[in-house]
SEVEX-876574 format. One record per residue: residue in three letters; x negated, y negated, z negated of N, C-alpha, C, O, CB in turn; residue number from 1. Coordinates in steps of 0.05 Angstrom, whole numbers, plus 32768, in hexadecimal, padded with zeros to 4 digits. Glycine has a CB too. Layout:
N
("ALA"; (X; Y; Z); (X; Y; Z); (X; Y; Z); (X; Y; Z); (X; Y; Z); NUM)
...
END
This chain:
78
("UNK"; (7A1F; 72BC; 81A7); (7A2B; 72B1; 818F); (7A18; 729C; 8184); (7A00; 72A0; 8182); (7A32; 72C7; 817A); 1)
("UNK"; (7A27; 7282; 817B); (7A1A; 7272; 816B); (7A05; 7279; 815B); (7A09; 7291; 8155); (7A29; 7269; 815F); 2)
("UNK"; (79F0; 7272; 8151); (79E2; 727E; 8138); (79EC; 726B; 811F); (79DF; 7269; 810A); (79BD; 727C; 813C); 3)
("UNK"; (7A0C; 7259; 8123); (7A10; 724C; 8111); (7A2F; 724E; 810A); (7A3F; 723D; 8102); (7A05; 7235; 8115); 4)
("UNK"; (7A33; 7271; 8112); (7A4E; 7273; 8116); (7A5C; 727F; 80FD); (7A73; 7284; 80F7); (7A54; 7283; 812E); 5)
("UNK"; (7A45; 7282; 80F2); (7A4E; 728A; 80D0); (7A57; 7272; 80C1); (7A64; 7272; 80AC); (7A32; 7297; 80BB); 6)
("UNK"; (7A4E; 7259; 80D1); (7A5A; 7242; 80B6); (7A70; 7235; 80CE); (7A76; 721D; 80CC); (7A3B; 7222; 80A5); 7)
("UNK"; (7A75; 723C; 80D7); (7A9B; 7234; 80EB); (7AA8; 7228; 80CD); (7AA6; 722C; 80B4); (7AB8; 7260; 80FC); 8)
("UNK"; (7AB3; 7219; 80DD); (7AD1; 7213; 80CF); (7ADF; 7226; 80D8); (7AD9; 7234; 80EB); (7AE0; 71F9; 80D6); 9)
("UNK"; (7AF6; 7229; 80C9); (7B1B; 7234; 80DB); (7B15; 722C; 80F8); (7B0B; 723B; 8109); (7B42; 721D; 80CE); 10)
("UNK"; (7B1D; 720C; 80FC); (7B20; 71F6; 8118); (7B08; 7203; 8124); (7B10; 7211; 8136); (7B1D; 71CF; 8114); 11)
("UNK"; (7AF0; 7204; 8121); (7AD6; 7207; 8137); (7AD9; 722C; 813C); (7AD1; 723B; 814E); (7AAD; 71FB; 8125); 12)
("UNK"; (7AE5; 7231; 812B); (7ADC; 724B; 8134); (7AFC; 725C; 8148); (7AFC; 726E; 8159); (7AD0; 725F; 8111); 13)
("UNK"; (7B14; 724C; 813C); (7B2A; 7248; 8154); (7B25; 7247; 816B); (7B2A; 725B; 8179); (7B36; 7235; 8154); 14)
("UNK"; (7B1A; 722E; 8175); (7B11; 721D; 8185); (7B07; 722C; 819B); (7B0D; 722B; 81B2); (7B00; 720B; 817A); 15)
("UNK"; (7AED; 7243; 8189); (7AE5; 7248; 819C); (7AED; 7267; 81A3); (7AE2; 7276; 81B4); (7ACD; 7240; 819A); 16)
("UNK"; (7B00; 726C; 8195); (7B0F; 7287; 819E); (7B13; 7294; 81B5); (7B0C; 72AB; 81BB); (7B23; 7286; 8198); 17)
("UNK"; (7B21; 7281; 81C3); (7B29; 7289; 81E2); (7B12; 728C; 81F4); (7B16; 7294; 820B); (7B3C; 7275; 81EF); 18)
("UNK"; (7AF8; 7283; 81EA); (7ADD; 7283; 81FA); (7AD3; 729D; 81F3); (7AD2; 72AB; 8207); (7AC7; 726C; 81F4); 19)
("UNK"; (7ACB; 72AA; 81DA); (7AD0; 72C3; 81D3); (7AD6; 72D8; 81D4); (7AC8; 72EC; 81D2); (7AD4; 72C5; 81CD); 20)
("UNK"; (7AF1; 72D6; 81D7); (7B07; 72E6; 81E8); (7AFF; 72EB; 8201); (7AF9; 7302; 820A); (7B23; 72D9; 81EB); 21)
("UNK"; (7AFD; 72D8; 820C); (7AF4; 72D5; 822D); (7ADE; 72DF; 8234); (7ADB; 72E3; 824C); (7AF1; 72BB; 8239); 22)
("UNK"; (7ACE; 72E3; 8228); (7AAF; 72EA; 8224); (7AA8; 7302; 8224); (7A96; 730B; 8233); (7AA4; 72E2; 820D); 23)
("UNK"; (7ABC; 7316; 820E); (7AC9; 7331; 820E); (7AB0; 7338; 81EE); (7AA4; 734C; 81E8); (7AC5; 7348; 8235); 24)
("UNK"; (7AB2; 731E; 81E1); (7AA4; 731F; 81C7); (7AB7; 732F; 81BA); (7ACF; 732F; 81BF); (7A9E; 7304; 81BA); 25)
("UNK"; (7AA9; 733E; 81A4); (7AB6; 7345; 818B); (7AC4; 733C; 8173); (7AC3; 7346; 815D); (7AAC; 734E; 8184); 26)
("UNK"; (7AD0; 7329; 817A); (7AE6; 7313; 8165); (7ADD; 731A; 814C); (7AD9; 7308; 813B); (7B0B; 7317; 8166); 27)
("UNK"; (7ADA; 7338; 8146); (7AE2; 7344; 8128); (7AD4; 7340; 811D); (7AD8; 733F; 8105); (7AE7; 735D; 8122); 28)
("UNK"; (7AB0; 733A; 8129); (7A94; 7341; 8123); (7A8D; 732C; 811F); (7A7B; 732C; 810E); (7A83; 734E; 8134); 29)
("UNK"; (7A95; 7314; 8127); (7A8F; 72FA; 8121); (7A95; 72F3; 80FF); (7AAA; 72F7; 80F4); (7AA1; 72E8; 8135); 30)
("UNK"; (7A77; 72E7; 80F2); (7A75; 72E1; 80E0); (7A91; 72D3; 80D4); (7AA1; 72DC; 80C3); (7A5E; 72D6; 80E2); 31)
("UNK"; (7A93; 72C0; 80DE); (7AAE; 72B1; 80CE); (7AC4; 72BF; 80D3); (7AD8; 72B2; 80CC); (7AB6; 7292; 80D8); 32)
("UNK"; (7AC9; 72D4; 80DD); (7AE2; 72E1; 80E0); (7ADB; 7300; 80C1); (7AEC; 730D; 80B4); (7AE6; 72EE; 810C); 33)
("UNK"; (7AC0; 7301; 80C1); (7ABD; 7310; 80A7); (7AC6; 7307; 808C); (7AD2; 7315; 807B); (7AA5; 7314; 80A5); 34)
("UNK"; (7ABC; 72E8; 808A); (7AC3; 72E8; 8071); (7ADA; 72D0; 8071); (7ADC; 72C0; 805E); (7AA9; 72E4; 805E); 35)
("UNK"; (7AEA; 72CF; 8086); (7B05; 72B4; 8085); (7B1D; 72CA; 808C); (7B1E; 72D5; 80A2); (7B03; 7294; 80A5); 36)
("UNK"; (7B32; 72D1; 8075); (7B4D; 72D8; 8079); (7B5E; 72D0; 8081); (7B72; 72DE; 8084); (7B55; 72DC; 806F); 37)
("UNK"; (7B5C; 72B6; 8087); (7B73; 72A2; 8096); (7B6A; 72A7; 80B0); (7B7D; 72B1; 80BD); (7B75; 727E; 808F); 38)
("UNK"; (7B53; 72A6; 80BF); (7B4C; 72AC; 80DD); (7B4C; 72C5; 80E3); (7B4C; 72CB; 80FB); (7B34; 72A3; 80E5); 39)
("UNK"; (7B4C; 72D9; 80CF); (7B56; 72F6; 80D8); (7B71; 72FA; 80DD); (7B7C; 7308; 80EE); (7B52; 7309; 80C4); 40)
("UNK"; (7B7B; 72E8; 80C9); (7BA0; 72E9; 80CF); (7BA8; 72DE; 80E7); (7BB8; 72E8; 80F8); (7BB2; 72D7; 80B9); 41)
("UNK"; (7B9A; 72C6; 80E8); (7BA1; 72BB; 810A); (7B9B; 72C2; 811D); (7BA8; 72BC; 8131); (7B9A; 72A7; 8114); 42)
("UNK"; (7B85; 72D3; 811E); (7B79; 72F1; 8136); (7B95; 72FE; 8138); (7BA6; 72FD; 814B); (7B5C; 7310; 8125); 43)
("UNK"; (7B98; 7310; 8118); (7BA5; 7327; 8122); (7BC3; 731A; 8124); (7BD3; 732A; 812E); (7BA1; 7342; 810F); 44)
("UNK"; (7BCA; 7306; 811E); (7BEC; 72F5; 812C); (7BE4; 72F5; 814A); (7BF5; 7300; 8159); (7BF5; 72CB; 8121); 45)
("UNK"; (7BC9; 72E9; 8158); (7BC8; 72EB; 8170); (7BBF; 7305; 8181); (7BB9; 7304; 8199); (7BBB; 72D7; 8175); 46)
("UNK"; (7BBE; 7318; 8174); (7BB8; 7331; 8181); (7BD5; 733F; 8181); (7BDB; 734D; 8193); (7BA1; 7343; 8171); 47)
("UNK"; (7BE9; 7339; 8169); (7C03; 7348; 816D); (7C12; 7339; 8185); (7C1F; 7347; 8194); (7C15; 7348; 8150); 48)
("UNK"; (7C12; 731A; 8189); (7C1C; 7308; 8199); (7C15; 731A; 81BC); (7C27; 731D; 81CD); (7C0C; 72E7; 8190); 49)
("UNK"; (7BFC; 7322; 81C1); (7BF4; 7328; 81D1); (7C01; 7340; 81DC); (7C0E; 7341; 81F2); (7BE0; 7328; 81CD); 50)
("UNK"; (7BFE; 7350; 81D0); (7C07; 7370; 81CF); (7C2A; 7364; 81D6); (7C31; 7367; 81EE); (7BFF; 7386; 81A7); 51)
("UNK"; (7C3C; 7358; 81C5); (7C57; 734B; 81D3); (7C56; 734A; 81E7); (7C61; 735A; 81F6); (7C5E; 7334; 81D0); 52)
("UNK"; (7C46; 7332; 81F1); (7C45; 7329; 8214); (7C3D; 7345; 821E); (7C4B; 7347; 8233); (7C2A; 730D; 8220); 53)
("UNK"; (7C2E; 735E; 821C); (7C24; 736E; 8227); (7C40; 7375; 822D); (7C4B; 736B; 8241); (7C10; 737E; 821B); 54)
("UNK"; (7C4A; 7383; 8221); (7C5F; 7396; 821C); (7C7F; 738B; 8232); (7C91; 7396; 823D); (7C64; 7393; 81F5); 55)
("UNK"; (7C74; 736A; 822C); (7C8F; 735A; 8240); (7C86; 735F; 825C); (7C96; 7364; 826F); (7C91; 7332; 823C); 56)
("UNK"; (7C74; 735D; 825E); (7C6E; 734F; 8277); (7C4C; 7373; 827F); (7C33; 7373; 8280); (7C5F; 731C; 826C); 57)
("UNK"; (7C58; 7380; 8280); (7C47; 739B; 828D); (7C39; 7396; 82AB); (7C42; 738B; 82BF); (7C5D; 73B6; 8292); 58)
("UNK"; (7C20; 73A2; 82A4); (7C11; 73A1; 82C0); (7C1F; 73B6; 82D0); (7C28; 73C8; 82C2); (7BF1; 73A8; 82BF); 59)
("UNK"; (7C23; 73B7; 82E4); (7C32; 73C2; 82FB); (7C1A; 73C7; 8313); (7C0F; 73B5; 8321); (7C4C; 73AB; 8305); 60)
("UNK"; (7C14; 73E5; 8313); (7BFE; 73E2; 8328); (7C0F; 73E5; 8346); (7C1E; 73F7; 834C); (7BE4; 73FC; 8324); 61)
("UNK"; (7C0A; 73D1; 8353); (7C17; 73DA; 836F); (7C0A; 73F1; 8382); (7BF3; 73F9; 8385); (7C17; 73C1; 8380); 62)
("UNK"; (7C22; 73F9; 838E); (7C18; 7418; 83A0); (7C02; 7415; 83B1); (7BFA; 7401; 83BC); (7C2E; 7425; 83B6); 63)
("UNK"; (7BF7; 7432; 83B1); (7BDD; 7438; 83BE); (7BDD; 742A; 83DA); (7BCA; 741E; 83E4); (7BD9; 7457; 83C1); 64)
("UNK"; (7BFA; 742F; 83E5); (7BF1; 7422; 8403); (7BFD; 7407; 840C); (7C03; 7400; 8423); (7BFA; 7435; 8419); 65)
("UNK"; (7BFD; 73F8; 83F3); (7C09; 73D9; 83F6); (7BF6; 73D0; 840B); (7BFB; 73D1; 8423); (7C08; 73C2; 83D8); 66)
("UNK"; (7BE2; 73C8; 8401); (7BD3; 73B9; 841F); (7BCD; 73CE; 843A); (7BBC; 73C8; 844B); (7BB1; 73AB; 8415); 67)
("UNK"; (7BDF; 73EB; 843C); (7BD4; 73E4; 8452); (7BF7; 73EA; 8464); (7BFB; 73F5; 8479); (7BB3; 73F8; 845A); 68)
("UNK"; (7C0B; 73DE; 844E); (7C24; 73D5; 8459); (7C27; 73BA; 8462); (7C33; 73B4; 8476); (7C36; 73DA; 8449); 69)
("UNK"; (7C1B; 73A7; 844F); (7C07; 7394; 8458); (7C02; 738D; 8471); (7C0F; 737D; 847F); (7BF3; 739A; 8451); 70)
("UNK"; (7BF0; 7398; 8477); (7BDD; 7394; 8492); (7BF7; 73A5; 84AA); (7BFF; 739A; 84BE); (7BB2; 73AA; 848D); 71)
("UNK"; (7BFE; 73B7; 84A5); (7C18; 73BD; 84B2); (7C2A; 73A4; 84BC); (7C2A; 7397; 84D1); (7C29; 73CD; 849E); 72)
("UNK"; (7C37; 73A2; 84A8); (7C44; 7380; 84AF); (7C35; 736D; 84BA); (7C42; 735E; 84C8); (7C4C; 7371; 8497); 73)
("UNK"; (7C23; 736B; 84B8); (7C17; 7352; 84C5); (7C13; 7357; 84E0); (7C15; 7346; 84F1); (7BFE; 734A; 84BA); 74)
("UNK"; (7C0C; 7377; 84E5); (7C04; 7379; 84FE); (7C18; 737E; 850F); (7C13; 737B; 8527); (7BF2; 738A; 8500); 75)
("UNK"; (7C33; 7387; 8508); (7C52; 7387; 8518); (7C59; 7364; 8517); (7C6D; 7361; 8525); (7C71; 739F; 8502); 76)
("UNK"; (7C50; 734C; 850D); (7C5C; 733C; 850B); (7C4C; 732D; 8529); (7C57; 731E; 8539); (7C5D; 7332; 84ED); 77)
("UNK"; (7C30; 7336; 852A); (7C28; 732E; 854C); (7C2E; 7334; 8564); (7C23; 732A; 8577); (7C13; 7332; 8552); 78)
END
């Protein structure tokens, strides 16, 4: 984390959200998300947004023996 991430704007500290995220930083813990209520609100709009897409669109683990139906097929196709 910045050592200058307590004086973010809204925009700089947006900006660098998705790097954050990606990072597997603690959004919540970040100084400008302590004391800015408008960037908490836009977190938690984009954390409910998320959880949506979760819910649409479910991970689906495929079966234990996909790849080696897989390699099956490939090897009847020689």
């Amino acid at each position: 984390m910045s050592p200058y991430a307590d004086n973010l704007s809204c925009a700089e500290f947006q900006s660098r959200l998705a790097e954050m995220i990606g990072a597997g930083e603690n959004v919540g813990a970040d100084p400008h998300m302590q004391t800015c209520e408008r960037c908490r609100k836009f977190v938690a709009e984009l954390e409910a947004i998320a959880q949506a897409a979760r819910e649409l669109f479910p991970v689906v683990e495929p079966p234990d023996d996909l790849w080696e139906n897989i390699e099956s097929a490939i090897k009847s196709e020689k």
